[in-house]
N, C-alpha and C positions, 0 to 999 in steps of 0.2 A: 418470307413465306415462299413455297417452291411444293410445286407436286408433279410428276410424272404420270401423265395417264396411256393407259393404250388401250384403243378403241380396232376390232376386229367385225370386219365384216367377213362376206362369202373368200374373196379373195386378196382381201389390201387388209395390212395392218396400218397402223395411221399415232405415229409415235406422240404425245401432244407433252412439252415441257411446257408448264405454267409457274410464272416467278408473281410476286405482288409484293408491295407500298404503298403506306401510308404519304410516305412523299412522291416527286415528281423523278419520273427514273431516267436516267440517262443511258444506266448501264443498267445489267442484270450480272449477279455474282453464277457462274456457271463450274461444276465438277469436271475433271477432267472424263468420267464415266459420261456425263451429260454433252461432252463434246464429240468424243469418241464416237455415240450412238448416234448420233446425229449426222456425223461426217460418214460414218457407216456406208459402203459399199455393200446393201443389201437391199431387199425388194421391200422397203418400206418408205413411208413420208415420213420427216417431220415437219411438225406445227409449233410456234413460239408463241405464246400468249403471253403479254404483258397487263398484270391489272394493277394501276397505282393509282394516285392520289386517293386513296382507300379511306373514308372516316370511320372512326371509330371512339367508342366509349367504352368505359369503365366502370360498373355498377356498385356500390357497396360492397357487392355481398363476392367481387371478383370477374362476374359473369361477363365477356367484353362482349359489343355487339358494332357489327360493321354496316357501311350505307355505303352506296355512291360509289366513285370509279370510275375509271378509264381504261377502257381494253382495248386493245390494240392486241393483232394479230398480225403475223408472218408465214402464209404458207408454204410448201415446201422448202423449208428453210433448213440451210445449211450454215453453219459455224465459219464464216469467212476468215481467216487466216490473221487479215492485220485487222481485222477490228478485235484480235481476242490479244489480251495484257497479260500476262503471267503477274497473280498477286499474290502465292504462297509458294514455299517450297516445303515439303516433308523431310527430313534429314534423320536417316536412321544412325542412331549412336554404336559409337565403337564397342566392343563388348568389354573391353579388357583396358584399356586406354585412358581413365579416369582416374584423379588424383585421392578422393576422399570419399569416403562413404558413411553415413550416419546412419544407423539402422534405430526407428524410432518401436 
C-alpha cells in the first residue's frame, strides 16, 4: 500500500509519502518520482509515514477490513543516499533489433 498526500496551509506545503504492511517492515519500496520529490530543492517538507504490522480480514463476500498498526513517522525527511538499493531497472527495447515476431 502507498499513498502521497499533500497538505497546504497559508504558506508551507507539507509533502506526506505514506507506505503500509501487514508484516513488519524494514524497508519501504519507494519510486524514483517519490525520491526525486523528496530530495527536491524546493520550499517544501517531506513526511515519511510508515504503518505496518496491519491486521486484517477477509469476509466472504470479499469485503477485507483492517485493525491495529504501527506508525511511525519521519519528519522532514529526506531520501539519504546509501540507505536507498536500486531494485529495478526499466530497459526500453530496441525497435528493430529482434529476431521473431508472432503476431496472434
Amino acid at each position: 500500500m502507498q499513498q502521497t498526500l499533500l497538505a497546504i496551509s497559508e504558506d508551507t506545503e507539507l509533502h506526506i509519502e505514506v507506505k503500509g504492511s501487514s508484516g513488519t517492515s524494514t524497508t519501504v519500496e519507494l519510486t524514483a518520482n517519490e525520491v526525486e520529490e523528496a530530495a527536491a530543492d524546493t520550499p517544501h517538507d517531506s513526511t515519511l509515514i510508515v504503518v505496518d504490522q496491519i491486521n486484517w480480514t477477509r469476509s466472504p463476500t470479499g469485503k477485507i477490513t483492517t485493525s491495529g498498526g504501527r506508525i511511525r513517522l519521519w519528519d522532514e525527511w529526506t531520501p539519504d543516499e546509501e540507505r536507498l538499493t536500486p531494485t529495478r531497472y526499466r530497459y526500453l527495447l530496441p525497435p528493430t533489433e529482434y529476431l521473431y515476431v508472432e503476431k496472434t
